[in-house]
C-alpha positions, -999 to +999 in steps of 0.1 A: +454-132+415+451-161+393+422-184+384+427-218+392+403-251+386+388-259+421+370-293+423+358-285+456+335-261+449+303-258+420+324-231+409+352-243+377+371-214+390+381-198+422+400-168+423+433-178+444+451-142+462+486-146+474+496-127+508+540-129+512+536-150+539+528-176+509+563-175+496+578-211+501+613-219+490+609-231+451+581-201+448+585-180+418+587-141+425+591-110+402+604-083+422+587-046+419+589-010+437+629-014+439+650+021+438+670-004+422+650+001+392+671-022+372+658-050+392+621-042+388+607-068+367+633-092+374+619-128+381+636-144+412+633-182+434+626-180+471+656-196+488+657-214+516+678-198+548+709-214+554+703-219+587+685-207+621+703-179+625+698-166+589+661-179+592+660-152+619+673-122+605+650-125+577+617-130+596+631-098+618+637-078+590+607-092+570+625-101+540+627-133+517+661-147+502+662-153+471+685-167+442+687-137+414+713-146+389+740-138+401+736-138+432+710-145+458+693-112+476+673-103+504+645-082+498+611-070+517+582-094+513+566-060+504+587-061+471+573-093+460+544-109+435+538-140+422+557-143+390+535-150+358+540-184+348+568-194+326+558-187+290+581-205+269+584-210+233+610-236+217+607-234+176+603-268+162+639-284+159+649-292+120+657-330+137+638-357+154+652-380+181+648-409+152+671-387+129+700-386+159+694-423+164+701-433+133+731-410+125+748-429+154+742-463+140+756-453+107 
């Protein structure tokens, strides 16, 4: 669960669950519980099916595609959580944008 601002409510906060059905293609996912342990841990984008007949097999079988570097996999809904958001650190470049400017001028 994550905390998320809700204007809607006295309440800054409101706790906000996730159920598999919330997956939407874009959606973030780290997979878990894998015998593939390798793959445990592993952050993943829910993919769209590629088309009706795909969308089918996938709803039968209860599993999501999605695109893992390499390649994309289908796995059981029951497999997936949110991923934690994106933490990324970039060090501070030794140039500005002006610098590059001005080297190309020159």
């Amino acid at each position: 669960p994550h905390l998320h601002p809700n204007p809607a409510t006295s309440s800054p906060y409101t706790m906000e669950t996730h159920s598999s059905s919330d997956f939407e293609p874009g959606s973030r996912v780290q997979l878990q519980g894998l015998a593939r342990a390798e793959l445990n841990g592993t952050i993943a984008v829910v993919l769209p099916p590629a088309d009706a007949a795909e969308a089918s097999q996938l709803e039968e079988t209860g599993r999501l595609k999605l695109a893992c570097y390499p390649k994309a996999l289908s796995i059981r809904k029951d497999n997936l959580v949110p991923a934690p958001e994106p933490d990324f650190a970039t060090p501070p470049l030794p140039f500005t944008a002006l610098q590059i400017a001005r080297d190309r001028k020159s």
